[in-house]
C-alpha positions in Angstrom: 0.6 -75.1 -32.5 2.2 -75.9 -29.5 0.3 -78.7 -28.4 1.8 -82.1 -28.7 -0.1 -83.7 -31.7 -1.9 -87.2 -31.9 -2.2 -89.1 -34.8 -6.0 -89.9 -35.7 -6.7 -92.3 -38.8 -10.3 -91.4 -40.2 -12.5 -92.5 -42.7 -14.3 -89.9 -45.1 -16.7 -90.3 -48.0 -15.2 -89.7 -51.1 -17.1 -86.0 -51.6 -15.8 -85.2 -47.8 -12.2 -86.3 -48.9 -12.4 -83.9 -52.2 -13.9 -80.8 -50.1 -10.9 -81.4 -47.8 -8.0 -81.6 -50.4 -10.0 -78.5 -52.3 -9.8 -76.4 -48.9 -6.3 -77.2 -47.7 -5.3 -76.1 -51.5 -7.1 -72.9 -51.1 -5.9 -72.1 -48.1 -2.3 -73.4 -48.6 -2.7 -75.3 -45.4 -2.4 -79.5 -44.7 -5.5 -81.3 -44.8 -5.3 -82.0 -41.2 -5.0 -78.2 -40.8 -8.3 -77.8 -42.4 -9.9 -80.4 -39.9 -8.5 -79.3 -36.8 -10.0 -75.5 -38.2 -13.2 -77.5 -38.6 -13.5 -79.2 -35.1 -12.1 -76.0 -33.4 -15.5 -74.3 -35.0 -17.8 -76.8 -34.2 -16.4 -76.8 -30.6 -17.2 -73.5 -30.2 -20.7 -73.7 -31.9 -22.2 -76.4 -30.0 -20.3 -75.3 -25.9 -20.8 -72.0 -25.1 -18.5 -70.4 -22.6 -20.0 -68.8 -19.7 -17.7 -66.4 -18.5 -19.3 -64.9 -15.4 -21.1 -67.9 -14.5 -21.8 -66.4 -10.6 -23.2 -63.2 -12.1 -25.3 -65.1 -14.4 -27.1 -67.0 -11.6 -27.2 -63.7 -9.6 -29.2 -62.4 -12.4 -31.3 -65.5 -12.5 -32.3 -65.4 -8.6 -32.9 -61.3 -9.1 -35.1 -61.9 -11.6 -37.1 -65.1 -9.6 -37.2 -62.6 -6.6 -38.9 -60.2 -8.6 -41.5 -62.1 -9.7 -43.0 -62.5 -5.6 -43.8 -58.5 -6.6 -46.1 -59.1 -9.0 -49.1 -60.4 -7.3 -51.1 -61.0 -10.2 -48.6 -64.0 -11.3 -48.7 -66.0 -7.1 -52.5 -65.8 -7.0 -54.4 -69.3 -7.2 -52.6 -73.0 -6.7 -49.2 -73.8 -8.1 -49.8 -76.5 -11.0 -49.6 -79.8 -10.3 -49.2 -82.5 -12.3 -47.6 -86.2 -12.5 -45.6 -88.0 -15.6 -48.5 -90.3 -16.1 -50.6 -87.1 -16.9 -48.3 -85.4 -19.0 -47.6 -88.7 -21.0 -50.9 -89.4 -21.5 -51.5 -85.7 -22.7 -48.5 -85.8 -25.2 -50.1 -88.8 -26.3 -53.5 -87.1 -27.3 -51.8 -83.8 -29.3 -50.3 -87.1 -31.4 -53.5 -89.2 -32.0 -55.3 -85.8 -32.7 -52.7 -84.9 -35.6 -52.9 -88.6 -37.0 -56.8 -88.9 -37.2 -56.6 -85.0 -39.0 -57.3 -82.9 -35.8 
């Protein structure tokens, strides 16, 4: 690696301490190897790159542009609606499931 490296002090429960020395073993890497594998995945799991972020938001004003040709989905009144309402309606799905609705 040719970043500069920062010591980090951790605490892990004993089973997460055992899968860690049982990994770096398989792999014949360090421990902190193993973790920096580990964080590197869950990086990329949980923030997805988006690479053409301009053509993605093309794409999403094409497509809300397209919709105006469809008259069947602009007929009638937009919704409306305030929290309050949508609060209070939340509410009611819940007391419905609790009484056996």
């Amino acid at each position: 690696m040719g970043d500069v490296m920062v010591r980090k002090q951790i605490y892990l429960p004993r089973q997460q301490n055992q899968l860690v020395k049982r990994l770096a073993k398989q792999r014949g890497v360090s421990e902190a190897e193993v973790i920096r594998q580990a964080l590197k995945r869950e990086a990329e799991m949980s923030a997805p790159v988006v690479r053409d972020s301009k053509r993605a938001l093309d794409e999403i004003i094409a497509f809300a542009r397209s919709l105006r040709e469809h008259s069947e989905l602009m007929q009638g009144e937009p919704i409306r609606w305030n929290r309050q309402e949508l609060y209070e309606e939340r509410e009611s799905r819940w007391f419905e499931k609790d009484e056996g609705g």
